[in-house]
C-alpha positions in Angstrom: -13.1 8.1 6.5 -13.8 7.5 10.0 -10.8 9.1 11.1 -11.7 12.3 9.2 -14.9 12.5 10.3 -13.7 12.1 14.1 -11.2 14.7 13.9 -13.6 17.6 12.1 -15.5 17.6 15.1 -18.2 19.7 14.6 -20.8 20.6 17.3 -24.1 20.8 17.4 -27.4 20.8 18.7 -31.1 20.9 17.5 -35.0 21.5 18.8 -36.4 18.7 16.1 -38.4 16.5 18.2 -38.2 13.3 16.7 -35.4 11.1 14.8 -35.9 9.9 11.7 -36.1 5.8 11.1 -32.5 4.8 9.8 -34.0 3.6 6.6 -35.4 7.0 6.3 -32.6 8.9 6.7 -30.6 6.8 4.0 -33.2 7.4 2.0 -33.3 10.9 2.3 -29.3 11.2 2.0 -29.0 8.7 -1.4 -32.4 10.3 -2.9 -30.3 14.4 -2.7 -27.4 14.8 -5.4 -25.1 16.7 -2.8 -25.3 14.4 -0.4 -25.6 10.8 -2.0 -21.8 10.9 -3.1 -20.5 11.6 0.5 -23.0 9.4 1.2 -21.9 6.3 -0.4 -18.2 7.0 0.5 -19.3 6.7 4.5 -21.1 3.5 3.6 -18.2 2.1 1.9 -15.8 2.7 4.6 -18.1 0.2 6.7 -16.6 -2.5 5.2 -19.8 -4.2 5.3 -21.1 -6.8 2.9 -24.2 -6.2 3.4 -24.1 -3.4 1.8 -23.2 -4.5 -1.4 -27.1 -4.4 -3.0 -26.6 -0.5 -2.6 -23.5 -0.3 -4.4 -24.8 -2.4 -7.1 -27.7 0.2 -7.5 -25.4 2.9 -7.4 -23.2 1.3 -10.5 -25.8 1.9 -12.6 -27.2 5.5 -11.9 -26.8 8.2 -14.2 -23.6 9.8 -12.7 -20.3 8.5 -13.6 -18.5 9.6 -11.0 -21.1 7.6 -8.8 -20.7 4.4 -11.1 -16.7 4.6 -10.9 -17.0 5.0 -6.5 -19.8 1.9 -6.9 -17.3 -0.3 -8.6 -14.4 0.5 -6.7 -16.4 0.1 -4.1 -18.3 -3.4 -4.6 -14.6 -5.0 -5.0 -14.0 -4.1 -2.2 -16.6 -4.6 0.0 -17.3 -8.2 -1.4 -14.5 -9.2 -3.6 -15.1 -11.8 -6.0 -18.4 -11.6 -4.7 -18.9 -8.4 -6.8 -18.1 -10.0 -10.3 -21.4 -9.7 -12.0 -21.7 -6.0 -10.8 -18.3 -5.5 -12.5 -19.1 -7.6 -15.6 -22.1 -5.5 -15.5 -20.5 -2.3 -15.8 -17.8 -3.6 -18.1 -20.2 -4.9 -20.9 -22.8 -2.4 -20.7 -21.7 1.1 -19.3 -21.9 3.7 -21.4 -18.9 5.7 -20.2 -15.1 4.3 -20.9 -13.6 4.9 -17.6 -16.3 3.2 -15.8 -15.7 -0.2 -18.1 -12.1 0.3 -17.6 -12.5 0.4 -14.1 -14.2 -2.5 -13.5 -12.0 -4.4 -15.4 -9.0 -3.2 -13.8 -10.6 -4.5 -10.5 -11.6 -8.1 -12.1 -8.1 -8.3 -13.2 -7.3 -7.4 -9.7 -9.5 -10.4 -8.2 -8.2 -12.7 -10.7 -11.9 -13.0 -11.3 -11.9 -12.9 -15.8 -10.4 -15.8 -17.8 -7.9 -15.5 -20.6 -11.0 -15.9 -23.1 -12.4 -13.0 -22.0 -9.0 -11.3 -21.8 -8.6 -12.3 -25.4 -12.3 -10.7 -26.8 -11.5 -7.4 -25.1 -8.7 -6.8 -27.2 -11.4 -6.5 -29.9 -13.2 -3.2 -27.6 -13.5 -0.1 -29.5 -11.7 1.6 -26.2 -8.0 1.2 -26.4 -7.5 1.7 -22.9 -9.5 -1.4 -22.4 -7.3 -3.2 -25.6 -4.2 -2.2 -23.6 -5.5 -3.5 -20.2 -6.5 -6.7 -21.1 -3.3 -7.3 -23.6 -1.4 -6.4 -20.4 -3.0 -9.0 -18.4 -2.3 -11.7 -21.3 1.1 -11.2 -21.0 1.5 -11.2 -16.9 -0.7 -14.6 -17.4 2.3 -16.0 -19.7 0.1 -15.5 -22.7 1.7 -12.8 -24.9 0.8 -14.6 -28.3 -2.9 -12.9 -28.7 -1.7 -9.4 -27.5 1.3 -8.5 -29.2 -0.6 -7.4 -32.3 -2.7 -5.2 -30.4 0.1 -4.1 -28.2 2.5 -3.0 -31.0 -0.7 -1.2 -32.7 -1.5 0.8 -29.2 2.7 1.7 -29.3 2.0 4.0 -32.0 -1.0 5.9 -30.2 -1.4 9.6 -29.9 -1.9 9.0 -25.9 1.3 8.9 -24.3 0.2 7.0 -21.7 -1.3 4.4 -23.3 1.9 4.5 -25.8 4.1 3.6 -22.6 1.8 1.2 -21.5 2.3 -0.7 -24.6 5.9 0.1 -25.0 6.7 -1.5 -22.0 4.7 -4.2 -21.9 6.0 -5.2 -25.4 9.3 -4.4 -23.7 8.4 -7.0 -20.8 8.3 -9.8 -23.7 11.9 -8.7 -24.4 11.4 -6.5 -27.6 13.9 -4.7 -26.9 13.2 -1.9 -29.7 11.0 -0.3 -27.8 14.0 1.0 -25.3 14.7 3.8 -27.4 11.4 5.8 -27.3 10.5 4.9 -23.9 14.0 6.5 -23.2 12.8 9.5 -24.8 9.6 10.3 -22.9 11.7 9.2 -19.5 14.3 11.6 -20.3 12.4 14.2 -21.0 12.3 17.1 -18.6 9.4 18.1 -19.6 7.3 15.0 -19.4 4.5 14.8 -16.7 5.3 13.0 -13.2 2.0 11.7 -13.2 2.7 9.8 -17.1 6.2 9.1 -15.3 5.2 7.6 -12.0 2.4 5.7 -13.9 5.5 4.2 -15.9 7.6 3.8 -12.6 5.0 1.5 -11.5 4.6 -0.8 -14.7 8.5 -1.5 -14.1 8.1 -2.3 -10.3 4.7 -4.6 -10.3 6.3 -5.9 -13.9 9.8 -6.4 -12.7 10.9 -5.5 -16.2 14.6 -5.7 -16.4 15.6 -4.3 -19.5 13.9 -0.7 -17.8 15.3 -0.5 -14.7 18.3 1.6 -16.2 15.8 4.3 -17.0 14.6 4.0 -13.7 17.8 4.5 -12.4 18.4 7.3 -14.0 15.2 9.2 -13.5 16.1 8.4 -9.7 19.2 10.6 -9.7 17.9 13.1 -12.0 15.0 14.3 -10.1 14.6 16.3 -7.1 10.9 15.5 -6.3 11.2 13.5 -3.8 7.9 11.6 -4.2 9.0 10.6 -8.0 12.6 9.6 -6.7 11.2 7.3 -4.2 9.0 5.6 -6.9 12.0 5.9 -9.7 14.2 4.0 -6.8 12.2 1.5 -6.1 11.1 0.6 -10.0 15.2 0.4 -10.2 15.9 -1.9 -6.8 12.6 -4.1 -7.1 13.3 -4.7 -11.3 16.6 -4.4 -11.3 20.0 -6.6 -10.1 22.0 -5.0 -7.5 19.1 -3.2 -5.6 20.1 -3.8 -2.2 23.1 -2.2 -2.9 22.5 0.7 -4.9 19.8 1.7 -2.3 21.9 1.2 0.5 24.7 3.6 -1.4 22.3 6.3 -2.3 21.0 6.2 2.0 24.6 6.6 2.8 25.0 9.6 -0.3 21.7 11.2 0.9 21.4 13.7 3.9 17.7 14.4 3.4 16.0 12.7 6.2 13.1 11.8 4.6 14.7 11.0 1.3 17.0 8.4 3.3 13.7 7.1 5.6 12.2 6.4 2.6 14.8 4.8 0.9 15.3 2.7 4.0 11.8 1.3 3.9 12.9 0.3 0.4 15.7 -1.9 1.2 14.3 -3.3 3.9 11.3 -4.7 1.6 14.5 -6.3 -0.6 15.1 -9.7 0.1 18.2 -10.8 2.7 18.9 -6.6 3.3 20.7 -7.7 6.5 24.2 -7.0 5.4 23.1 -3.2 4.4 21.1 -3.0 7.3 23.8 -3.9 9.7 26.4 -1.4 7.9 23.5 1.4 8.4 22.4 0.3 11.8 26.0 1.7 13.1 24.9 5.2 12.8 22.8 7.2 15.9 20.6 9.1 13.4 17.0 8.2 12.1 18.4 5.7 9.5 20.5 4.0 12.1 17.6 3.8 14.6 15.5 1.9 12.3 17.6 -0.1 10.4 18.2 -1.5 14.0 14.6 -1.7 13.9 14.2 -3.5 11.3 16.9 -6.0 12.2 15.2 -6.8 15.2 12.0 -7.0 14.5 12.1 -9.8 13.0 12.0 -11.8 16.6 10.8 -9.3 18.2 11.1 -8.9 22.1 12.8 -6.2 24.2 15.4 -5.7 21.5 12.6 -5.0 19.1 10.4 -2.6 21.5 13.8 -0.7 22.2 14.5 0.0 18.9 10.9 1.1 17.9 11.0 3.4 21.4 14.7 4.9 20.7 13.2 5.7 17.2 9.9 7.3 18.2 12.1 9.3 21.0 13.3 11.1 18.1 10.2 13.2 17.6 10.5 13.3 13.8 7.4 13.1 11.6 8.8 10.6 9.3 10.5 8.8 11.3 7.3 7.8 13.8 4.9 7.3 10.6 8.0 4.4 9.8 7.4 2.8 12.8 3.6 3.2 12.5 3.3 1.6 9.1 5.9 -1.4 10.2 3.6 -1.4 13.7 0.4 -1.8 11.2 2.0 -4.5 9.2 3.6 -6.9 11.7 0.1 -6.3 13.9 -1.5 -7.9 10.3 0.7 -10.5 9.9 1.7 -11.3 13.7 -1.1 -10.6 15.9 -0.8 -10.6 19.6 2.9 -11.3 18.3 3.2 -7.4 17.6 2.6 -6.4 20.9 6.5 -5.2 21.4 5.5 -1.8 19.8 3.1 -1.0 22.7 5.6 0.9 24.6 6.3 2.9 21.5 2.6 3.3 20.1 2.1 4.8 23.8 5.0 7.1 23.6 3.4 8.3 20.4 -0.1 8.5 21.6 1.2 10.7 25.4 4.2 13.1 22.9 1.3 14.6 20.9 0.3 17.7 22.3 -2.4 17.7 25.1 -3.0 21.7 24.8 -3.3 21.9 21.2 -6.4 24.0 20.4 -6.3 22.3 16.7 -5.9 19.1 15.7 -2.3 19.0 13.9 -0.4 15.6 12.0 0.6 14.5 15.5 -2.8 13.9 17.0 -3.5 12.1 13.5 -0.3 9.7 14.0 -1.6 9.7 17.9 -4.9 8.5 16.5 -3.1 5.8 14.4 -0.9 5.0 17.0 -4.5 4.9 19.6 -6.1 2.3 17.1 -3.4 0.1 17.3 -3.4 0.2 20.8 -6.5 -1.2 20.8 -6.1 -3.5 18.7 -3.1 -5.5 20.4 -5.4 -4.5 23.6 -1.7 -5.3 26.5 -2.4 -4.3 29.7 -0.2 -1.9 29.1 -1.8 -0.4 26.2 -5.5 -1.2 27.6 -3.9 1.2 31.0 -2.2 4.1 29.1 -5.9 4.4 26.2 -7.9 4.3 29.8 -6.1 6.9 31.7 -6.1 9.4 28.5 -9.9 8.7 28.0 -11.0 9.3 31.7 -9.0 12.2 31.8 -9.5 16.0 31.3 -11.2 17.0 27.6 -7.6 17.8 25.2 -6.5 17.3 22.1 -4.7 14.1 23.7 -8.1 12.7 24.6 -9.9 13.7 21.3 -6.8 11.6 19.2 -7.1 8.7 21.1 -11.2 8.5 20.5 -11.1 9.3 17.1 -8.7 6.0 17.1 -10.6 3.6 18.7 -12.7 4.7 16.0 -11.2 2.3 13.6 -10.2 -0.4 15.8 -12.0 -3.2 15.1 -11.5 -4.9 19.1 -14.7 -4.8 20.8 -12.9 -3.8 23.9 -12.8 -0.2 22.5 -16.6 -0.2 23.2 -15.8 -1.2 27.0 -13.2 1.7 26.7 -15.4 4.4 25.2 -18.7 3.9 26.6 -18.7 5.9 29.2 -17.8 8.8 26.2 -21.0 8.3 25.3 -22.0 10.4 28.6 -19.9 13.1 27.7 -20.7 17.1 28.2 -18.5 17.5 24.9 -20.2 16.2 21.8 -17.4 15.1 19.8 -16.7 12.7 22.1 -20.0 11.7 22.5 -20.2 11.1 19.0 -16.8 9.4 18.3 -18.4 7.1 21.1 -21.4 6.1 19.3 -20.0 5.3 16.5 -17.2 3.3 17.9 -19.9 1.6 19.5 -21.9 1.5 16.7 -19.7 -0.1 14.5 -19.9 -3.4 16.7 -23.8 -3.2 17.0 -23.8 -2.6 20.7 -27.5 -1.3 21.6 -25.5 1.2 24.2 -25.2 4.0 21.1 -28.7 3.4 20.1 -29.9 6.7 21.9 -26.8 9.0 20.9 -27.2 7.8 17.3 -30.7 8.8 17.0 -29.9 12.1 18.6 -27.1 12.4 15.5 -29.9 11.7 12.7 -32.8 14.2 14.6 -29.9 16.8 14.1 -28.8 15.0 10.8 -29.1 18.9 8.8 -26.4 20.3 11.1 -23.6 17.2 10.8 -21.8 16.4 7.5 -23.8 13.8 5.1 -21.0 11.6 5.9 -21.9 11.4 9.9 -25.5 10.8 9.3 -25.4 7.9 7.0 -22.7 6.1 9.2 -25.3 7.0 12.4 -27.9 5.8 10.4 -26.7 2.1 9.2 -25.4 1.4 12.6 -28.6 2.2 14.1 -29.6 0.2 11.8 -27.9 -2.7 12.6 -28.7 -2.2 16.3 -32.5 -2.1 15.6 -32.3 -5.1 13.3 -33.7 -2.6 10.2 -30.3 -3.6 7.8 -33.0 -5.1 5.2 -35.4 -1.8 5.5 -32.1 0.0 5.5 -31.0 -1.7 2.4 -34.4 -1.5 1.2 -34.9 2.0 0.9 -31.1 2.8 -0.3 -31.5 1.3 -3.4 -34.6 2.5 -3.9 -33.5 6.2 -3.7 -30.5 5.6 -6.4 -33.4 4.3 -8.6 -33.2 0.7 -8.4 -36.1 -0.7 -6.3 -35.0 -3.9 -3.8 -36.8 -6.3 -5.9 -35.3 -6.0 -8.7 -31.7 -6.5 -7.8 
């Protein structure tokens, strides 16, 4: 969200003479229908807990749309936290997707008991039937749900009938092969019923399908579904490792075989396909080297990751990105041997571009990483770009920071917040913002006295961090819930 907002840009400029309070503006953005949905998305991308009394107003609005972004959104925001918002929803909301919803995400938080599982399977929505009967089974009791499952087999609905097949199929009732055979073989079936399927077999690890995922894998050409297929077939199946690291060495699509890769090297103990991969000089080669290194990281590691970044290619440098984003999660400060590449990425994307294209998004990526290992080496190259001349270099690389969650990207960005060029100005502030620093106080009110001519999504971030800077979260709060129609004191 943040990212998309930085990027779009806009300009502009305004003769109102006074900023509205934060609390006021909120108000005024919840209490419009064509701005209260954008609205609540911005909010949600905070992250912020605090926030959860809003959400738990918006769950019970008279927009379903709304209610389904509200639920999604309190799990999120406050995990477990949020369980009597979603037990809310799920006993009393009127609409079905909105209960299922809210169950899938209790499910999710391991936050409802086997009891409760168990009365569900009573609901007069059969979605609901099949998603707490699945649940039943994954917690090792099947007994209670097998009527209800073998009942929903037989629906009209062909994705709940797959649902139950193969969940029944998960048991080992192995009759229900033949007609989930069927719909997989089927030419004409819909990738989204298939994929949907695909991803019961993978999170399930159901055996007795990974044939039919197999299959599917080598008789489709969309790429997306074959990736899915292939993995529902390695992850589920026996012999994964291996049958990926065949089809890589079959394949000459790039990004077929970069996908692939990232397969097999989720597997566990890939190192002997790795190594038999890692001989080659082409993408896969490059980062199956990678991925064999990276493990101890070090100059072998930051090699690797540079050699595959040097090869330009789109897919190739979002592979390093995502492995950059996930050892950075999991190692910390230990991560900091992808500098050198995250750099490479951030000073390859065009400076001159007059638009901003996928590069200046991966720089972006690559520029919030950056930040976040925050090297001397990375704190010297984000610097440098950001004192520089206004580019498309230097608009990536604030639009980064804009994410990073370092408070050093304030002392990197706040002299932005002086800038000639709005965009930057703004990317400023609400880098700043986001960490409460009273420095973006002044360019944030100038965002919500112009808040008509910026997106909904812009004034609502503007006006919670200003909120937080002033102290006026409560007021803030306050008046948001009032506005979706459910007055503070009564939540």
């Amino acid at each position: 969200m943040l990212l998309c907002i930085a990027l779009a840009g806009e300009p502009a400029c305004s003769d109102t003479p006074e900023a509205p309070a934060p609390q006021d503006a909120l108000r005024a953005l919840l209490g419009d229908p064509t701005t209260a949905d954008a609205t609540l998305a911005a909010l949600a991308a905070t992250g912020d807990r605090e926030l959860l009394p809003v959400f738990a107003a918006a769950a019970k609005t008279g927009d379903r749309a709304r209610r389904m972004l509200a639920v999604s959104a309190a799990a999120k925001l406050a995990g477990k936290g949020a369980a009597d918002i979603l037990y809310d929803r799920l006993r009393h909301d009127e609409a079905d997707e909105v209960r299922s919803e809210a169950l899938v995400q209790l499910i999710s938080l391991e936050a409802v008991s086997n009891d409760q599982l168990t009365q569900l399977l009573q609901a007069n929505d059969p979605t609901l039937r099949c998603l707490a009967a699945r649940a039943l089974v994954r917690a090792g009791q099947a007994g209670p749900a097998l009527q209800t499952l073998k009942a929903l087999a037989g629906s009209a609905d062909p994705t709940l009938a797959g649902l139950a097949r193969l969940t029944l199929l998960s048991t080992g009732e192995m009759e229900q092969l033949a007609p989930l055979a069927e719909v997989m073989r089927n030419p004409s079936a819909p990738p989204q019923l298939l994929s949907m399927l695909l991803g019961q077999i993978t999170e399930d690890r159901i055996a007795s399908a990974a044939e039919l995922a197999r299959e599917l894998a080598v008789g489709t050409d969309a790429i997306p579904l074959k990736v899915r297929a292939y993995r529902a077939a390695a992850t589920a199946g026996a012999g994964g490792r291996a049958l990926l690291a065949q089809t890589i060495a079959d394949s000459t699509g790039t990004v077929l075989r970069v996908q692939l890769l990232h397969l097999l090297a989720d597997l566990p103990d890939p190192q002997e396909q790795l190594q038999s991969l890692a001989r080659g000089d082409d993408a896969v080669g490059l980062l199956a080297r990678l991925e064999l290194a990276r493990g101890a990281g070090g100059e072998p590691a930051s090699q690797a990751a540079r050699a595959a970044v040097a090869l330009g290619h789109t897919v190739v440098i979002d592979y390093v990105l995502d492995r950059a984003r996930g050892d950075l999660a999991e190692r910390g400060k230990g991560a900091d041997f992808y500098v050198p590449a995250l750099v490479a990425i951030v000073q390859s994307a065009r400076a001159d571009s007059p638009v901003m294209l996928d590069e200046h998004t991966q720089a972006a990526q690559a520029a919030e990483l950056l930040g976040e290992l925050a090297t001397d080496e990375a704190t010297r190259a984000l610097t440098a770009i950001l004192s520089g001349p206004y580019n498309a270099q230097v608009r990536a690389v604030a639009a980064g920071l804009l994410r990073c969650k370092n408070k050093a990207a304030c002392e990197w960005t706040a002299a932005l917040l002086n800038s000639p060029y709005e965009e930057l100005c703004t990317d400023a502030a609400l880098t700043l913002g986001q960490h409460a620093d009273h420095r973006a106080a002044a360019a944030l009110s100038d965002i919500l006295r112009q808040g008509r001519r910026h997106p909904p999504e812009l004034t609502a971030l503007a006006g919670w961090y200003l909120a937080r800077i002033t102290s006026r979260t409560a007021a803030a709060v306050s008046a948001a819930t009032e506005a979706l129609g459910q007055p503070a004191s009564n939540r």
